[in-house]
N, C-alpha and C positions, 0 to 999 in steps of 0.2 A: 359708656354703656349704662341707662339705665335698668329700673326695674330690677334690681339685686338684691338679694334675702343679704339679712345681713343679723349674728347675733353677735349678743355683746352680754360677756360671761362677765359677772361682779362677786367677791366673796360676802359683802356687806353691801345694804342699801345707803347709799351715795359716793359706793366707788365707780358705780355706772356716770355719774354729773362728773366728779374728779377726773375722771380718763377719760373720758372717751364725751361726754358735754356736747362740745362744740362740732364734734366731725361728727357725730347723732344729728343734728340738726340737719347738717351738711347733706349730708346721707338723705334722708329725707325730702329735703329741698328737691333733691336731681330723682325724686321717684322711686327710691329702693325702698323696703318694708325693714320695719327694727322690732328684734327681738331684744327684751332686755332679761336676763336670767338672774335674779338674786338667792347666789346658795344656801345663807345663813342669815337667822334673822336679824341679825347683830348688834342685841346689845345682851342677853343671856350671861354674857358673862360680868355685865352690870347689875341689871334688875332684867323683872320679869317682864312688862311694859313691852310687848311685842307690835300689838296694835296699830297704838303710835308712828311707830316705825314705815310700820306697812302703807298706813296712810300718807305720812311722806314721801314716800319712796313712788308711789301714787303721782301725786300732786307733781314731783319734778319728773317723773317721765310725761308727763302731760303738758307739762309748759315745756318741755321738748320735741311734743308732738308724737312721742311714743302711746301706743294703746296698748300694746303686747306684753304686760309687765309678769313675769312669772317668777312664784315665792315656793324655793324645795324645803325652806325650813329646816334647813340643818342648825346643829348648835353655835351658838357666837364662840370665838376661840378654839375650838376645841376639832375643827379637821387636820392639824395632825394625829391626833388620837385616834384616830379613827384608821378603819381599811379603808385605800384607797378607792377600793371599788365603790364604795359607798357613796364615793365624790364624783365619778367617771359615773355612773349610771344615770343618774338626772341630766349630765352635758351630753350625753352620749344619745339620751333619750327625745331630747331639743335637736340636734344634729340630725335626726331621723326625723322626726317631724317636721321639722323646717326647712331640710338640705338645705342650707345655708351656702352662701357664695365665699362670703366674709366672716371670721370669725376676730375678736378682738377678746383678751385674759390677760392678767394680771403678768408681772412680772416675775420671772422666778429669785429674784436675788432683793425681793422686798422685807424689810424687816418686819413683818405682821407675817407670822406663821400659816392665817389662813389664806391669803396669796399666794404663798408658794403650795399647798397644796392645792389650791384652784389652776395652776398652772401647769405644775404635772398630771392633774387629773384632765386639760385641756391638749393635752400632748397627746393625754392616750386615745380621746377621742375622737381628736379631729384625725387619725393615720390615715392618709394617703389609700382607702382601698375604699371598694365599694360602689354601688353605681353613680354615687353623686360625692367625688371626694370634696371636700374644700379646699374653694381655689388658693386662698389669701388669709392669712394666720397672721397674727400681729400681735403684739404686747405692750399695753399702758402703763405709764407711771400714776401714781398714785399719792397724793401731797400727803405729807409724815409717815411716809414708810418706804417710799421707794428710796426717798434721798438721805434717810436713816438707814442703810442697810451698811452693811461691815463693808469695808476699803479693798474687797479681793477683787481683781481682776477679773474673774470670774463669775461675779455677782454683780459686776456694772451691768447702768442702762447704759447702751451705747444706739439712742434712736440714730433709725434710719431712714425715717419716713416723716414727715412734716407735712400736716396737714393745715390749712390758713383758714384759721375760726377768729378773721377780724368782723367778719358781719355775724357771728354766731357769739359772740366771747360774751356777750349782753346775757342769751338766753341760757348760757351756762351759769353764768353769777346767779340768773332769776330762779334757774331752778336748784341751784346750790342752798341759798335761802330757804327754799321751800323744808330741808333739813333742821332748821330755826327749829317748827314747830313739832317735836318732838318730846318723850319724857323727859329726855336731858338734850340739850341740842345738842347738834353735828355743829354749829357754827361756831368760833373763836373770835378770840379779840385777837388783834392785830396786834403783834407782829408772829401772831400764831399759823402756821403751813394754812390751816383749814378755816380763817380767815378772810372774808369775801374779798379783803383790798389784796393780799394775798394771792390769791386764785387768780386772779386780775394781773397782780405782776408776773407771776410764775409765768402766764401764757405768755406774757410781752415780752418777756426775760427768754423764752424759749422761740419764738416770734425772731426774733433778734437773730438769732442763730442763722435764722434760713432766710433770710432778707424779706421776714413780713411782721405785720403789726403786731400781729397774736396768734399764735401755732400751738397746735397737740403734739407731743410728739411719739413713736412707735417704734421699737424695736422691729423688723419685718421678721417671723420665724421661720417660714413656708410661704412658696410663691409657687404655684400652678401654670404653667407659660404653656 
């Protein structure tokens, strides 16, 4: 099927490129529209150099072919601190203007605090009522935080969805990069998670798994049959 709304919830600008990169492209390619939602400006709780950031964040949903790029400007760090509702209103507000087919959020069992409240507050909004529920709910890893989280069982990714971004894995790196120019980059040296070489193996590494070059992978939460 094409022609499907599709958003894609990020707590920070370039956890939309990390998760979700390559099946954005994908998505795109076959027709459907992308929304990209960035909750917090994220770096606040570095320096003030919000900008920057923005501009970034810009540049790589564009060499992904996203136009839809939307900033709520929440604080960097700090949505635990906060009411929930606070978090649940802006996704909940995107959900209503987009009825969306596809939603894609963070993982709840990431070691980065504001992930896991972008997760719960994506549980409360996407609930199953209403005239346009969403069909297809799904959860990204996120390189130095997903695979940093504590050893509970209960906090594993355990994907169950593989998506094959061997023709896409290029425009993910490309716009990965575009994080470079920033006040302090998002980019690492290698053999750092956020890393371009990195990023590159992670997908091949996860690729492997499902018998393809280069895979994203998705926890499924919610499925609409």
């Amino acid at each position: 099927m094409t022609g499907r709304r599709v958003l894609v919830v990020g707590a920070h600008p370039d956890d939309e490129v990390l998760g979700v990169g390559g099946t954005i492209v994908r998505h795109l390619d076959r027709g459907d529209s992308v929304c990209v939602l960035l909750m917090t400006d994220g770096v606040t709780a570095r320096h003030g150099e919000t900008e920057p950031q923005k501009s970034a964040a810009r540049r790589a949903c564009a060499l992904l072919g996203v136009e839809d790029v939307r900033f709520v400007d929440l604080p960097d760090q700090r949505l635990d601190g906060m009411p929930l509702l606070e978090v649940i209103r802006p996704i909940a507000a995107a959900i209503r203007d987009l009825e969306p087919h596809v939603v894609y959020t963070h993982h709840r069992g990431d070691a980065n605090q504001d992930h896991r409240a972008v997760f719960a507050a994506t549980l409360v909004a996407v609930r199953p009522c209403g005239e346009h529920p969403v069909e297809r709910v799904l959860s990204y890893e996120v390189a130095s935080s997903t695979e940093w989280g504590p050893p509970c069982p209960d906090w594993a990714f355990l994907p169950s969805v593989f998506v094959n971004i061997a023709k896409t894995l290029d425009a993910k790196v490309a716009a990965f990069e575009a994080y470079r120019q920033t006040f302090e980059s998002e980019v690492r040296c290698f053999p750092h998670p956020r890393s371009t070489e990195a990023v590159r193996i992670r997908a091949q590494a996860t690729g492997v798994v499902a018998g393809m070059a280069a895979a994203e992978a998705f926890m499924l939460i919610r499925a609409l049959v």
